[in-house]
C-alpha positions as CSV (number, residue, x, y, z in Angstrom):
1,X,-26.1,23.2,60.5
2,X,-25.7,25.6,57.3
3,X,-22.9,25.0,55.3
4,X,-20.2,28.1,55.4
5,X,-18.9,28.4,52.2
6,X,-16.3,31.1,53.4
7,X,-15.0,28.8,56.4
8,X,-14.3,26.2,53.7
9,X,-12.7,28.4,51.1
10,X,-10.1,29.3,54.0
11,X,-9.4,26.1,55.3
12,X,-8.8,24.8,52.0
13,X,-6.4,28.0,51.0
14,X,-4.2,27.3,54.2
15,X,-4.2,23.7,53.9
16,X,-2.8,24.7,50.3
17,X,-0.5,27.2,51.5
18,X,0.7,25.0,54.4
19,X,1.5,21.9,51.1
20,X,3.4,24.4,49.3
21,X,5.3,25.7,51.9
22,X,6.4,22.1,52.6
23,X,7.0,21.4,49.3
24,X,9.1,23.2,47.8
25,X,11.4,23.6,50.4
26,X,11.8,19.3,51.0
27,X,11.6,18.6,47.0
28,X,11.5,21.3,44.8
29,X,14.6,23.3,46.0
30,X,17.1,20.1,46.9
31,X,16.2,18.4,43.3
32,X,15.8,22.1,41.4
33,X,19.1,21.4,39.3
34,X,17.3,18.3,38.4
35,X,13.9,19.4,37.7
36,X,15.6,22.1,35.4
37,X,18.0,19.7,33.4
38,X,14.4,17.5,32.9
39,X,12.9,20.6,31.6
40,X,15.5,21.7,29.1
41,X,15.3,17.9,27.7
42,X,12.0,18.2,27.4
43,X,11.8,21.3,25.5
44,X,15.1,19.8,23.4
45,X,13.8,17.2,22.5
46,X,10.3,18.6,21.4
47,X,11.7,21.3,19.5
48,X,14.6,18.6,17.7
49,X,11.2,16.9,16.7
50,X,9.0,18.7,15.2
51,X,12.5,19.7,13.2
52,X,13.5,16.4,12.4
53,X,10.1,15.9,11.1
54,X,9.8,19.5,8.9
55,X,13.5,18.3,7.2
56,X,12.1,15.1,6.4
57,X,8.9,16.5,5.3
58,X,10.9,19.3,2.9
59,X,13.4,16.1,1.6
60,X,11.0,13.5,0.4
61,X,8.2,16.7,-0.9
62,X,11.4,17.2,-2.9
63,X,12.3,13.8,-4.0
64,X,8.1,13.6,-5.1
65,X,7.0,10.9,-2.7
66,X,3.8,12.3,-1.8
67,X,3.0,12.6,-5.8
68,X,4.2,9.1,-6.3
69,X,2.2,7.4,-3.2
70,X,-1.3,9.4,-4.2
71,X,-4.1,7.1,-5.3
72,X,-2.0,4.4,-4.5
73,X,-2.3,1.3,-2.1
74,X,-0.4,2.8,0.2
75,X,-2.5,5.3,1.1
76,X,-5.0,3.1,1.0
77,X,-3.7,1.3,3.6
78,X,-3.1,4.5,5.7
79,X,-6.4,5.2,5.1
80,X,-7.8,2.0,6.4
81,X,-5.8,2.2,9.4
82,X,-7.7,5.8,10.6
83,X,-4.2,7.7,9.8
84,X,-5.3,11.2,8.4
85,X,-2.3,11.9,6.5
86,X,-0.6,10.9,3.9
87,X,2.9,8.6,3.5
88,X,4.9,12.0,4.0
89,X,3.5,13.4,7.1
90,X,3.4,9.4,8.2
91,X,7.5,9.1,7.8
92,X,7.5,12.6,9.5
93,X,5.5,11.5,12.5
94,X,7.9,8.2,12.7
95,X,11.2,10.1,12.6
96,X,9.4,12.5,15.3
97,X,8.2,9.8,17.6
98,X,11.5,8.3,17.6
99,X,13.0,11.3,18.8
100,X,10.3,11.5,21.4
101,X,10.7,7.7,22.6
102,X,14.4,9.0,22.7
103,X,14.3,11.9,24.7
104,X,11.6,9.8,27.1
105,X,14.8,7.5,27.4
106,X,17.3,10.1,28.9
107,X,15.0,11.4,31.1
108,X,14.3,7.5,33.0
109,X,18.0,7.0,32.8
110,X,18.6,10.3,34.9
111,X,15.7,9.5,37.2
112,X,17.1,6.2,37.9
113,X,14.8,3.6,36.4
114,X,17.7,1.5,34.3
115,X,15.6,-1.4,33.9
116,X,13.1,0.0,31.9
117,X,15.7,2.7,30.6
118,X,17.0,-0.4,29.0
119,X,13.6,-1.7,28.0
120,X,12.8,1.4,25.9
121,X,16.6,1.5,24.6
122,X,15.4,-2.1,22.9
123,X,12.8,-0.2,21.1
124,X,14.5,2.1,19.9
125,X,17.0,0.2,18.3
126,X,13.9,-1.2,16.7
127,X,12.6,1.5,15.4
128,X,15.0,2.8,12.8
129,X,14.4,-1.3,11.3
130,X,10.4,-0.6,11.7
131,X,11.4,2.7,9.1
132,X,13.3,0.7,7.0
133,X,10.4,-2.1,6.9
134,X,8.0,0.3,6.5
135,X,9.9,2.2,3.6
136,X,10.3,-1.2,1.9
137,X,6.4,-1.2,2.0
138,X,5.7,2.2,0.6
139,X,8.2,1.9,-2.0
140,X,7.0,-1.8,-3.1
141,X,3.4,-1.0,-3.2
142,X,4.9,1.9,-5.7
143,X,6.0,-0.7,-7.8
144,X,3.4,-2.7,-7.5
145,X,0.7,-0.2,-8.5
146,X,3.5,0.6,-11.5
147,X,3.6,-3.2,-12.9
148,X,0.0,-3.5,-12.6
149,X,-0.8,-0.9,-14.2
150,X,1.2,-1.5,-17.1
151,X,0.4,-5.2,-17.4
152,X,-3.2,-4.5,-17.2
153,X,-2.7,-1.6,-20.2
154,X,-1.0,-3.9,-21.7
155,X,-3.9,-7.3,-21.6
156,X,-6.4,-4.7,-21.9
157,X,-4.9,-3.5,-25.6
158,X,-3.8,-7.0,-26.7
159,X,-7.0,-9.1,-25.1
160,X,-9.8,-6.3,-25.4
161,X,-11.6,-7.9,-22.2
162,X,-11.7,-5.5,-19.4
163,X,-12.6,-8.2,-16.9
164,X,-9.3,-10.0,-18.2
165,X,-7.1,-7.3,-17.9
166,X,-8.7,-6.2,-14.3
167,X,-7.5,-9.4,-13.4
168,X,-3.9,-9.5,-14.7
169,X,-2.9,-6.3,-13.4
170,X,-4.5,-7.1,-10.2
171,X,-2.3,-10.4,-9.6
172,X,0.7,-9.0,-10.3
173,X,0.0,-5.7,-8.1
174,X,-0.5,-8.0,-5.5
175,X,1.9,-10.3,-6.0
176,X,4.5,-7.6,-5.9
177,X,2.9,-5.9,-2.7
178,X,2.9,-9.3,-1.1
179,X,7.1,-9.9,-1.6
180,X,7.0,-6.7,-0.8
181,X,5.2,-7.1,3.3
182,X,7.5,-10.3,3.4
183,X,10.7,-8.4,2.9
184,X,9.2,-6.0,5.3
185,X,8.9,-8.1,8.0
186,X,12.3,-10.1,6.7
187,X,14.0,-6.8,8.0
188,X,11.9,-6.6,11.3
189,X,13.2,-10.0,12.6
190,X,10.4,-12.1,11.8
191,X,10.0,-15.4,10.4
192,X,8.3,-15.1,7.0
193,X,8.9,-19.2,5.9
194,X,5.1,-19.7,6.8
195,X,4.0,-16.4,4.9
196,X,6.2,-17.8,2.2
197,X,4.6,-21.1,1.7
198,X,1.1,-18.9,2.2
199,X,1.9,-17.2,-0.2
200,X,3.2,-19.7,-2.5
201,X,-0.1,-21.9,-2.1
202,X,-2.4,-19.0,-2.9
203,X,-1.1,-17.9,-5.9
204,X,-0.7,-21.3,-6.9
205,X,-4.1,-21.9,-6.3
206,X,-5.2,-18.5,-8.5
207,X,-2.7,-19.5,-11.1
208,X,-4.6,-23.0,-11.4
209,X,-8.4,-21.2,-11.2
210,X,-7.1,-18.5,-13.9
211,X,-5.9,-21.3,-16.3
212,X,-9.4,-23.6,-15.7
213,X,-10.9,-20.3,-16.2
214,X,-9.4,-20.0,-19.1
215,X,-9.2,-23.1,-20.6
216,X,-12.2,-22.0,-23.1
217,X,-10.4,-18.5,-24.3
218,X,-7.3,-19.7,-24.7
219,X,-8.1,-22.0,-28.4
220,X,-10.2,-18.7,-29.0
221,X,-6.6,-16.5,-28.5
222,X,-3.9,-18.2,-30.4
223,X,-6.5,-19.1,-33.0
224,X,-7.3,-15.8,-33.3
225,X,-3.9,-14.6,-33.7
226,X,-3.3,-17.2,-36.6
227,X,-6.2,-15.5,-38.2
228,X,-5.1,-12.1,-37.9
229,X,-2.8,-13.4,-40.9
230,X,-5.5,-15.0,-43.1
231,X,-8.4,-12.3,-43.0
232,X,-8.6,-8.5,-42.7
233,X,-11.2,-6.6,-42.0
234,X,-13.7,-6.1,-44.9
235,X,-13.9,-9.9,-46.5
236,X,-16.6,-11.7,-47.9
237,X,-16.5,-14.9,-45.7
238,X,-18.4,-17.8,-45.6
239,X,-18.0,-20.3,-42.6
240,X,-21.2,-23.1,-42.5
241,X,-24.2,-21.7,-42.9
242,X,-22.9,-17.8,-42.5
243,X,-22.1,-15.5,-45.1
244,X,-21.2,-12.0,-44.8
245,X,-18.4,-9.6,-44.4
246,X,-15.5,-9.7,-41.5
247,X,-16.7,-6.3,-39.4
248,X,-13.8,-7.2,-36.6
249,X,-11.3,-9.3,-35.3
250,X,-11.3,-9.6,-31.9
251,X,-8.5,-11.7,-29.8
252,X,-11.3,-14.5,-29.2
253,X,-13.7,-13.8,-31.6
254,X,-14.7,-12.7,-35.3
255,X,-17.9,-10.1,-35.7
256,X,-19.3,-11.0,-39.2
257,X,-21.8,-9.1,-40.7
258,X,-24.9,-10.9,-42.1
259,X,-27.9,-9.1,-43.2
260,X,-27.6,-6.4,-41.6
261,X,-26.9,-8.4,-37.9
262,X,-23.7,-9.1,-36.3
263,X,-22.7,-12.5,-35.8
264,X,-20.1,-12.9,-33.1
265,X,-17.9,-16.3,-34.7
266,X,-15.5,-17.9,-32.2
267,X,-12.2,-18.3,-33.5
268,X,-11.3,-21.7,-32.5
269,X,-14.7,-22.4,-35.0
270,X,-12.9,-20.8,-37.9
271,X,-9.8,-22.7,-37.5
272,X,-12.2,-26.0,-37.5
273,X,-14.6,-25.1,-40.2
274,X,-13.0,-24.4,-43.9
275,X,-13.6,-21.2,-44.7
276,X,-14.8,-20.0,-48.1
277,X,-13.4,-16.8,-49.0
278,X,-14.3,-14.2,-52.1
279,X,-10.9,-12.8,-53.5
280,X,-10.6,-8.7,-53.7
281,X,-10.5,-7.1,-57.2
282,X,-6.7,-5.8,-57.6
């Protein structure tokens, strides 16, 4: 037997039409008040929104935020996570969200469901801490990328070694992002006395490896700064068996200039050996 395709279209309409004739009349007109308050929440809370989220876009592009957080480990962080904007839009899609979750809430509670009405309610109490956590982040990680870039200026003009001063401004960026996630999750509820001592062990542990590590330089640095007041650039020196004239005076080291080659001189040497050194015409 062929298949009628018209016979089928025509059942299918009248079955259809026989639904919605049944419909609306048993649902859709006794709960229409109803359905219309649900609607108007809806559209409410979608429009209060995408609001909420242009103010607090407009606020913190005014305060600089976005400025401040670019480049930085925060976005970073947002970046690793798959989020494709930056810490602005982020905060705007929180504060949006919440309104959302919010709006979701007073539409259960109307419909009846209290129990997880309430449920929701508990998150959404939670959420303006989860901001406030999450603000503590962005705004730690600010200072962290801050400090550690000054500190590592700062051991990269006074220690000339780039690996040195990678390292210095890396630990205390770090460190300061690391207080920073355990206030974070201080405001949030949580316990943070095990990431306390985890933390505490670890940076005790790359305190101790830094100082072994160093154990070497350091002779090499405070000798060196006790030179820095007993030659100059420009002497005729002569330490053992070299003789030549001081071409630089590095943190751990002295260049010396002999025949027409540099010899690099530690400076814990040169505060062992006696140093012979020709006086400058006047």
């Amino acid at each position: 037997m062929a298949f009628d395709i018209n016979s089928f279209m025509e059942t299918s309409y009248a079955m259809l039409l026989g639904f919605m004739q049944g419909f609306f009349p048993q649902f859709i007109v006794p709960n229409l008040q109803l359905i219309i308050q649900i609607v108007m929440i809806i559209l409410v809370g979608y429009i209060a929104g995408r609001i909420a989220k242009a103010i607090v876009r407009k606020i913190l592009g005014v305060v600089g935020l976005k400025r401040m957080t670019t480049r930085t480990l925060t976005e970073d962080i947002l970046r690793v996570t798959g989020y494709k904007g930056d810490v602005v839009e982020f905060i705007g899609d929180l504060v949006k969200w919440s309104i959302y979750i919010l709006t979701l809430t007073m539409i259960i509670q109307i419909l009846g469901f209290t129990s997880v009405a309430n449920l929701i309610n508990d998150v959404i109490i939670f959420v303006p801490k989860l901001i406030l956590s999450i603000l503590v982040i962005i705004i730690g990680f600010m200072v962290a990328d801050f400090f550690g870039k000054v500190f590592e200026e700062g051991a990269r003009k006074m220690l000339k070694e780039e690996v040195l001063a990678k390292f210095s401004g890396g630990l205390i960026k770090y460190s300061v992002s690391m207080i920073a996630v355990i206030m974070s999750l201080s405001l949030i509820g949580l316990d943070i006395n095990a990431m306390l001592l985890l933390f505490s062990a670890v940076l005790a542990v790359v305190v101790i490896v830094f100082t072994v590590g160093l154990k070497d330089l350091i002779p090499n640095f405070t000798a060196g700064m006790h030179l820095k007041n007993s030659l100059r650039v420009g002497d005729k020196i002569k330490v053992e068996k070299y003789h030549g004239v001081v071409e630089r005076i590095d943190p751990f080291s002295v260049v010396l200039r002999v025949n027409k080659k540099n010899i690099i001189l530690p400076n814990s040497l040169l505060m062992k050996k006696p140093i012979e050194k020709e006086l400058r015409e006047r």
